[in-house]
Backbone as CSV, one residue per row, in Angstrom:
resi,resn,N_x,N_y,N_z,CA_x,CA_y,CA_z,C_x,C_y,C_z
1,UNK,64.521,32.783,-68.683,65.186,33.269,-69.877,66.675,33.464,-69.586
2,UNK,67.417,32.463,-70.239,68.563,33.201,-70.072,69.293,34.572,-70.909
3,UNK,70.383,34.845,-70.202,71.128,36.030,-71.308,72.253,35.874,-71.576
4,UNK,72.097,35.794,-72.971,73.033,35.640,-73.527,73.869,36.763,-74.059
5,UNK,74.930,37.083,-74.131,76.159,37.938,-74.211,76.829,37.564,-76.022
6,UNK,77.129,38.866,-76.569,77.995,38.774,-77.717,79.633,38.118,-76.799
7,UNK,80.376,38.203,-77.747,81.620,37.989,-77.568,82.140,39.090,-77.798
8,UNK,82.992,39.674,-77.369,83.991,41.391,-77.835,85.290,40.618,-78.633
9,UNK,85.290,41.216,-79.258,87.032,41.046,-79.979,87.946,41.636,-78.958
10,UNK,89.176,40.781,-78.586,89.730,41.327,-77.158,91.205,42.503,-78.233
11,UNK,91.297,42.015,-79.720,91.449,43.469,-80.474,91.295,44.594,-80.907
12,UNK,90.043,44.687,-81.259,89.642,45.762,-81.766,88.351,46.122,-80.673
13,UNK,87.732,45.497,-79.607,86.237,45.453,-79.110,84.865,45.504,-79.678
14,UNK,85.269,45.109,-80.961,83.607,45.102,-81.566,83.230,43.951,-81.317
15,UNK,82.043,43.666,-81.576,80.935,41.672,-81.414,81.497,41.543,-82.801
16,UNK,81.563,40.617,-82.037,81.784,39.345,-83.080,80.333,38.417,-83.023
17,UNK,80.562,36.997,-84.225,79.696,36.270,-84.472,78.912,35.332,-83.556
18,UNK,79.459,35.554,-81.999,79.110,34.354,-81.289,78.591,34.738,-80.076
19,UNK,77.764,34.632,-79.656,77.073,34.770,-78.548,77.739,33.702,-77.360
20,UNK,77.538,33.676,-75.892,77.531,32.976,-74.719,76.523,33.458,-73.504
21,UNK,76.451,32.072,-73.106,75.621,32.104,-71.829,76.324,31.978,-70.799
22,UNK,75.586,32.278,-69.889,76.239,32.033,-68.520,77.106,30.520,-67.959
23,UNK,76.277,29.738,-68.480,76.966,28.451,-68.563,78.456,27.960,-69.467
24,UNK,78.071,28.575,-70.607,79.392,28.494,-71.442,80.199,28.347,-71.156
25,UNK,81.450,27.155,-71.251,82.734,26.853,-71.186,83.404,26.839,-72.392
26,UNK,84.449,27.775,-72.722,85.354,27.730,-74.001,86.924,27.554,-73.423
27,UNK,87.581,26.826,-74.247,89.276,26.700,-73.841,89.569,26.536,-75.198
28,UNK,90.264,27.618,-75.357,91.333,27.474,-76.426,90.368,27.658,-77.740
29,UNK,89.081,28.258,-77.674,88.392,28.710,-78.970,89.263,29.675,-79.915
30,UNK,89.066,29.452,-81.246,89.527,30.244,-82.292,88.771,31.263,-83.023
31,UNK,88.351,32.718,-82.277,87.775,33.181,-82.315,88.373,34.645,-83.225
32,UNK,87.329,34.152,-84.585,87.219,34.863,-85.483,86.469,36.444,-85.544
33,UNK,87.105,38.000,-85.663,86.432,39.440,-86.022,86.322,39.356,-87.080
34,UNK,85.251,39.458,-87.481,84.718,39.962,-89.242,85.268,41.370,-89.013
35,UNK,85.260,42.312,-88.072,85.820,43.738,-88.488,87.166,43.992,-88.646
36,UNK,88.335,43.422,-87.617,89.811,43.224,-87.924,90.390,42.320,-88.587
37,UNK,89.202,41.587,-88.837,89.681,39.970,-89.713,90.878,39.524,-89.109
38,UNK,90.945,38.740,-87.590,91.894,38.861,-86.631,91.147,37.627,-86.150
39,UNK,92.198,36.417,-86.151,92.011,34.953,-84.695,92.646,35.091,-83.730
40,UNK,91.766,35.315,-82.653,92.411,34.968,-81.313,91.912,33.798,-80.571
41,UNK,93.067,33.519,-80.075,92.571,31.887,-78.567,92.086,33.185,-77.443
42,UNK,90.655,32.394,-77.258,90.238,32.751,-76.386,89.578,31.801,-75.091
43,UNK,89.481,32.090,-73.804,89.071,31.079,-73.146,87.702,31.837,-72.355
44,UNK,86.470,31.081,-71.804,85.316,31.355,-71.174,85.344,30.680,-70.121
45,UNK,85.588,30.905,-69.131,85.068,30.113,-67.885,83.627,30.155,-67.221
46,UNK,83.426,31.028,-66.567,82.249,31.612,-66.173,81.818,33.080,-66.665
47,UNK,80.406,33.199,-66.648,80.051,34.348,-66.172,79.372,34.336,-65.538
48,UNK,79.599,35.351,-63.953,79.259,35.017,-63.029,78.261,36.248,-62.986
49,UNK,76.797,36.400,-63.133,75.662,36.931,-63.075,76.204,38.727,-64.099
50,UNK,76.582,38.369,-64.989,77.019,40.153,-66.102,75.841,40.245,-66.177
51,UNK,75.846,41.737,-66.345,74.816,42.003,-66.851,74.951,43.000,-68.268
């Protein structure tokens, strides 16, 4: 099973709409808060075993 992780708004820190796995690679995503109604570029490299 993997685990999968919300995304935090790196504005306000609430989840947002998108989940990631450990595998996940993002560069330069346009990552939308429904609570600050706020786009940020965000990038994912790893996650290296979060829990």
């Amino acid at each position: 099973m993997c685990k999968e992780k919300w995304v935090l708004c790196p504005v306000c820190g609430n989840k947002t709409r998108i989940k990631v796995r450990p595998d996940t690679m993002l560069e330069n995503f346009p990552l939308f808060c429904p609570k600050c109604r706020q786009e940020t570029l965000i990038s994912v490299k790893e996650r290296n075993g979060e829990e």
